[in-house]
LOKEDO-354556 format. One line per field, with one value per residue (C-alpha): residue in three letters; x, y, z. Coordinates in steps of 0.5 Angstrom, whole numbers, plus 500, padded with zeros to 3 digits. Layout:
N
gumi: (ALA/...) $
x: (X/...) $
y: (Y/...) $
z: (Z/...) $
END
This chain:
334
gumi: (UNK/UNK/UNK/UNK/UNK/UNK/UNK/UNK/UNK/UNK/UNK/UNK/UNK/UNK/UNK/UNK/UNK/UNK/UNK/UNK/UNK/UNK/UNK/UNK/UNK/UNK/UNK/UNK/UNK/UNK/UNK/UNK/UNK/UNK/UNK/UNK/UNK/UNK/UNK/UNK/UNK/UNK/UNK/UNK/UNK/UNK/UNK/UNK/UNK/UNK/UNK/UNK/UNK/UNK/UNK/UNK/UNK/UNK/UNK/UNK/UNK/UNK/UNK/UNK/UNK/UNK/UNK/UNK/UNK/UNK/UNK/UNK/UNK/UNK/UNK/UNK/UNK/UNK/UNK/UNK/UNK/UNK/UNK/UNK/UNK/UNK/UNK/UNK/UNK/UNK/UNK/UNK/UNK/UNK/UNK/UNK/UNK/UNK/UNK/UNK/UNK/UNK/UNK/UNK/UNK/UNK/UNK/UNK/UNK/UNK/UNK/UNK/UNK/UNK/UNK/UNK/UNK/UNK/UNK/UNK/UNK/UNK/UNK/UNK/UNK/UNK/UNK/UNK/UNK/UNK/UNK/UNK/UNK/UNK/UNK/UNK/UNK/UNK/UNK/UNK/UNK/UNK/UNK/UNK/UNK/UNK/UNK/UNK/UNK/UNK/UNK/UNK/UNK/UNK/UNK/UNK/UNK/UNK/UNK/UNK/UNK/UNK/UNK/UNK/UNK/UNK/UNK/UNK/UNK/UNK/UNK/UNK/UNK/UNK/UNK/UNK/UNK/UNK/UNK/UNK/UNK/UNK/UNK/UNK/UNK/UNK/UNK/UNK/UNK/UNK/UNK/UNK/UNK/UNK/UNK/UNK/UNK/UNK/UNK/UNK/UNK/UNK/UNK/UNK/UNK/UNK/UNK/UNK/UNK/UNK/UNK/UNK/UNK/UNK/UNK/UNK/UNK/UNK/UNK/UNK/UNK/UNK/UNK/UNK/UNK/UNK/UNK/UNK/UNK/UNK/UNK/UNK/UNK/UNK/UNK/UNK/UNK/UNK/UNK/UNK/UNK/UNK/UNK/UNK/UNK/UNK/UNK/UNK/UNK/UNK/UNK/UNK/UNK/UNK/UNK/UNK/UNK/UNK/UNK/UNK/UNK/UNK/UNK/UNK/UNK/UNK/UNK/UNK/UNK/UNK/UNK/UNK/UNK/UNK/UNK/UNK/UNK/UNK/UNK/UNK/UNK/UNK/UNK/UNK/UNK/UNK/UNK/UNK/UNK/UNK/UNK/UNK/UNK/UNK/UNK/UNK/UNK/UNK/UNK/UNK/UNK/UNK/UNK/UNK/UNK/UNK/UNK/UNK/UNK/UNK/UNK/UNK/UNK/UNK/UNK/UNK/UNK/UNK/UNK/UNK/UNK/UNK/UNK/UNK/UNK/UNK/UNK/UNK/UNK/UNK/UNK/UNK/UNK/UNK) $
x: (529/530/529/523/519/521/518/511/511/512/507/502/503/503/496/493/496/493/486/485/487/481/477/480/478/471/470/474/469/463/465/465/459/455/458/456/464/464/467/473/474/472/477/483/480/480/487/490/486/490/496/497/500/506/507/506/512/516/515/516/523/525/524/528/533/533/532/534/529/523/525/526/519/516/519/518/511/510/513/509/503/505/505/499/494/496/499/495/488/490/491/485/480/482/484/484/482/480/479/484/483/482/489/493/490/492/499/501/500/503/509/511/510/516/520/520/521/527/531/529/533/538/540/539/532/531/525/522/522/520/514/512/513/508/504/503/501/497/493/489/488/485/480/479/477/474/468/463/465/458/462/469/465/463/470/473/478/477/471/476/480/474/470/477/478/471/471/477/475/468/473/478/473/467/460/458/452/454/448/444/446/441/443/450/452/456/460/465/467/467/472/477/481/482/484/489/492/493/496/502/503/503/507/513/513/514/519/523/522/524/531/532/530/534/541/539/539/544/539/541/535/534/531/527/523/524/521/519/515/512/509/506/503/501/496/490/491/492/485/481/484/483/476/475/478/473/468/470/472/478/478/478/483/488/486/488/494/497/493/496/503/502/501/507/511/509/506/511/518/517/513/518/523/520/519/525/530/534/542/545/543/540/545/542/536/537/536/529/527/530/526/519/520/521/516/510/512/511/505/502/504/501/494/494/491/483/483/487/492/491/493/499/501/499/503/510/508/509/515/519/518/520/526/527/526/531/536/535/536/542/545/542/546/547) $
y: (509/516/521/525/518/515/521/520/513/513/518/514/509/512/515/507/505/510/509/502/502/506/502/495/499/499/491/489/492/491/484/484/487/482/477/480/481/485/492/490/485/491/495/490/489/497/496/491/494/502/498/495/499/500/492/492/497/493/486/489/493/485/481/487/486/492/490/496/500/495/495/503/503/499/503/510/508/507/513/517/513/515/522/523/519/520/527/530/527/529/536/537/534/536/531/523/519/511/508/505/498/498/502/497/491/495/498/492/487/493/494/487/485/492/489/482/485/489/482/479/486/486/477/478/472/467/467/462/464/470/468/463/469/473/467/467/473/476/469/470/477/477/472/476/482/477/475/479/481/477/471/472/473/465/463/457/462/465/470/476/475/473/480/484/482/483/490/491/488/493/499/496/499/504/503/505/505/502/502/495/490/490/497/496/493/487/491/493/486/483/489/487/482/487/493/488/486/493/495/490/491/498/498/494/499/504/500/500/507/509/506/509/516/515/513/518/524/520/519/513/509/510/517/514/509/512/518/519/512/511/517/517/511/512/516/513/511/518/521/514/517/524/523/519/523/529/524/523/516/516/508/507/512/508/501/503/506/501/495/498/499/491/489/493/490/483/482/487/484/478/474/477/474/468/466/470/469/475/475/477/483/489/494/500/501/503/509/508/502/506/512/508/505/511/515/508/509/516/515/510/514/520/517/514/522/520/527/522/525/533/538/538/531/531/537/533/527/531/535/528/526/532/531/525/527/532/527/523/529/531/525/519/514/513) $
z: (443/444/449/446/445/452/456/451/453/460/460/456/460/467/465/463/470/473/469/469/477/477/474/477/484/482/479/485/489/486/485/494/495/489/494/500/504/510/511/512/505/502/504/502/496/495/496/492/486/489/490/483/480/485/485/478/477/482/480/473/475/477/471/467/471/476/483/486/482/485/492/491/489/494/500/496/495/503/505/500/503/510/508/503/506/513/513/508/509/516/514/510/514/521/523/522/528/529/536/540/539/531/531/535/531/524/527/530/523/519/524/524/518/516/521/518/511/512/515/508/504/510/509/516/515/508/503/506/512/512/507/513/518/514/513/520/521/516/515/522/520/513/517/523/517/513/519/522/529/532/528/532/538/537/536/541/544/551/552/553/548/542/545/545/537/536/538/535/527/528/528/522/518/519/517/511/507/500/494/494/490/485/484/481/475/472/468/472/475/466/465/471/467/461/467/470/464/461/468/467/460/462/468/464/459/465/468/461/459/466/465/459/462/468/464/459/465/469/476/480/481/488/485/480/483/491/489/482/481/488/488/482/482/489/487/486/494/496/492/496/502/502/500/505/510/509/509/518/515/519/521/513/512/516/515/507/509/513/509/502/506/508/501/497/502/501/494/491/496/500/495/489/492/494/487/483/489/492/492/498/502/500/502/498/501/509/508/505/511/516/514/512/519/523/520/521/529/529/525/529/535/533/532/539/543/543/537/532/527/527/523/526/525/518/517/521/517/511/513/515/508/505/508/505/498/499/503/495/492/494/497/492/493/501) $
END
């Protein structure tokens, strides 16, 4: 394939990954309010569908062979999150604020899940392990997302504690009103299988021209999938966020953030591995975890101030992303 045709094909399927994400977004989420799902499955939903087309591109990157794109993908994809849907929302609406106990709940799941990832790539934990790890973790967090705040209250746990995760499962995710039921149609829902399978058929074919490009033009593919495509399959992240920043939904802002960054880490690395198996530790990515770790504390640390994340903040995630591109720019294989 040459030149010309790979760089028409990769832009011919970035733009179907990015549409049928759009549109995979909307099915899932008419399929949550047809079912009635609480604010915070809407949310995942909202993000898994977002998240497509970075798993996608990951998952693909490893079937051909290429692990080192995919997991630059993966973390690229959550550096990029953690400036544009943070950062960037912060700047353009001024700020981005969630209250104390949501954040604690999202940043303590988000946080944990990073680290035990990172001791999968490092060969510091098995596969198994860490599937078990996650599975411990994100169980009781999906369920906590999943029920109604009144609900939890109910739970056979002691009364401090059920209050304390009912408190902090009605701030995962503001109130928003949503169209009634009977004013949405079915249309959306009976397009997800085709939405889903134009993402992996493109998303493939994205991986392959990427490589061709990549040897073509001599780019180390910490480069490629790092910077390039995590950034433009994120995308459709950073367009939901920053439209529900300027809407004062900073609680969603957050949530989709941190729960898109989860997502990648465990659909795009730690069940891949799982099932594929990885070899030995990933030694090339410690400038990625390193910085994607640094930047998630810093993140959470900025949103504590009862203001949230302001312009300043915003504009520091940013910066401190910039320089990672500019570190893979000009050193690409540290």
């Amino acid at each position: 394939m040459s030149i010309g045709i790979s760089v028409f094909v990769f832009i011919v399927c970035l733009v179907a990954t990015l549409v049928s994400s759009e549109m995979l977004v909307r099915g899932l989420t008419v399929l949550g309010i047809k079912f009635k799902l609480t604010d915070g499955c809407l949310g995942l939903l909202t993000a898994l569908g977002a998240d497509a087309p970075e798993v996608a591109a990951a998952i693909a990157s490893l079937f051909a062979g290429s692990a080192d794109l995919g997991r630059s993908v993966v973390l690229g994809s959550n550096l990029f999150n953690l400036a544009m849907l943070l950062g960037l929302s912060a700047v353009l609406a001024g700020q981005v604020r969630i209250r104390r106990q949501g954040l604690k709940l999202d940043g303590t799941v988000a946080l944990l899940t990073l680290l035990v990832v990172a001791a999968l790539l490092l060969g510091l934990l098995p596969s198994v392990l860490v599937v078990v790890l996650l599975a411990v973790l994100l169980i009781p967090y999906l369920m906590l997302v999943s029920m109604r705040p009144r609900h939890i209250d109910r739970l056979p746990l002691p009364d401090d504690l059920a209050h304390l995760l009912a408190r902090a499962a009605s701030e995962i995710h503001e109130e928003e009103k949503v169209p009634q039921e009977s004013e949405i149609s079915w249309v959306p829902i009976f397009l997800l299988p085709l939405s889903l399978l134009v993402i992996v058929v493109a998303s493939i074919w994205l991986v392959k021209t990427a490589l061709i490009l990549a040897q073509a033009w001599q780019l180390p593919h910490a480069l490629v999938g790092g910077v390039i495509l995590a950034g433009l399959t994120s995308l459709p992240n950073a367009y939901t966020a920053i439209h529900l920043a300027l809407r004062g939904q900073g609680a969603a802002v957050v949530s989709a953030t941190v729960n898109s960054n989860t997502i990648n880490l465990v659909a795009g690395l730690a069940l891949p591995a799982l099932l594929i198996g990885m070899s030995g530790a990933a030694s090339d990515v410690g400038v990625e975890l390193g910085w994607l770790l640094g930047m998630t504390v810093i993140g959470l640390l900025l949103l504590i101030p009862a203001r949230g994340m302001t312009r300043i903040g915003g504009a520091t995630m940013i910066v401190l992303y910039a320089l990672f591109v500019i570190v893979h720019l000009h050193w690409p294989n540290i």
